[in-house]
C-alpha positions in Angstrom: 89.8 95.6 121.0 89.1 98.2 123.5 91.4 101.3 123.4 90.3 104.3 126.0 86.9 102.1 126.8 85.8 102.4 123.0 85.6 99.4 120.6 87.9 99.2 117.1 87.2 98.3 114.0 90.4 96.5 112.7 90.6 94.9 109.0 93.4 93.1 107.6 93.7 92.8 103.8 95.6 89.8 102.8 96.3 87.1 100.1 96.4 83.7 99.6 99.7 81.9 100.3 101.1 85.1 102.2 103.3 83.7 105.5 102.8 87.6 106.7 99.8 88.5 106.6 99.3 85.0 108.3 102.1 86.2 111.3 100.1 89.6 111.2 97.0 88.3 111.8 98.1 86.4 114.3 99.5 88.9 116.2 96.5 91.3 116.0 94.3 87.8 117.3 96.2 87.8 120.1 96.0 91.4 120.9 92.4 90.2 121.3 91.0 91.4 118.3 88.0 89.2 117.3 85.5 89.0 115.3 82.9 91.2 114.8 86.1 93.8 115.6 88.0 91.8 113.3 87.5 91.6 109.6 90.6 90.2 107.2 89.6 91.3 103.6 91.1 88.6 100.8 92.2 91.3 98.2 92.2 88.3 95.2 88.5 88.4 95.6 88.2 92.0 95.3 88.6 95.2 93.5 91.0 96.0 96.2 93.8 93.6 94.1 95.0 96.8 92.6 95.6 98.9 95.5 97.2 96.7 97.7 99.0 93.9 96.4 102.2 95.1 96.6 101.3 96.4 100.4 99.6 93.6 102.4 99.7 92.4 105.0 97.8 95.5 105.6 96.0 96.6 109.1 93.1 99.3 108.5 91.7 100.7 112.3 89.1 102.9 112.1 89.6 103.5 108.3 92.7 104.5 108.1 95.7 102.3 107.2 97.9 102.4 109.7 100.7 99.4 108.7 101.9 97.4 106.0 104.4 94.8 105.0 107.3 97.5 104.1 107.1 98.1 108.2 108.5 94.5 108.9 111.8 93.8 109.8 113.8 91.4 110.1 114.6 92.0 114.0 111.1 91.7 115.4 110.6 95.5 115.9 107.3 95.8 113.6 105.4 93.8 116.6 105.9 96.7 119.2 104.8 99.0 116.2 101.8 96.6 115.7 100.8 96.1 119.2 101.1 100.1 119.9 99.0 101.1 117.0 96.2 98.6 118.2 96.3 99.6 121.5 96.3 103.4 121.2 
């Protein structure tokens, strides 16, 4: 992902089984965020289970967390949000 000609580090922390964080990923692929940019961080394999299992999908750029699932709605908006916060 190139935002003002620098490259982003985006990671997505997910779970097994979760439909959303499967639609988020997907949307953040087709923003054209690949791999290495890209890392998507299972969270049932880490110490991160605590923290954010009640949160993901989950989209980390540069360090900071910057969306998760309580920003999905029903009407579609969350992928304008999505696709402006990737490409700021």
């Amino acid at each position: 992902m190139t935002a003002r000609g620098k490259t982003r580090t985006v990671v997505i922390f997910t779970k097994k089984g979760c439909h959303l964080c499967e639609t988020v990923e997907a949307v953040v692929r087709s923003m054209g965020v690949i791999e290495p940019n890209l890392k998507v961080v299972d969270i049932d394999d880490d110490e991160l289970h605590s923290t954010y299992w009640l949160r993901v999908p989950v989209v980390r750029i540069e360090g900071k967390d910057v969306f998760e699932a309580k920003m999905i709605d029903t009407a579609g908006e969350w992928k304008k949000k999505l696709t402006y916060l990737l490409e700021k």
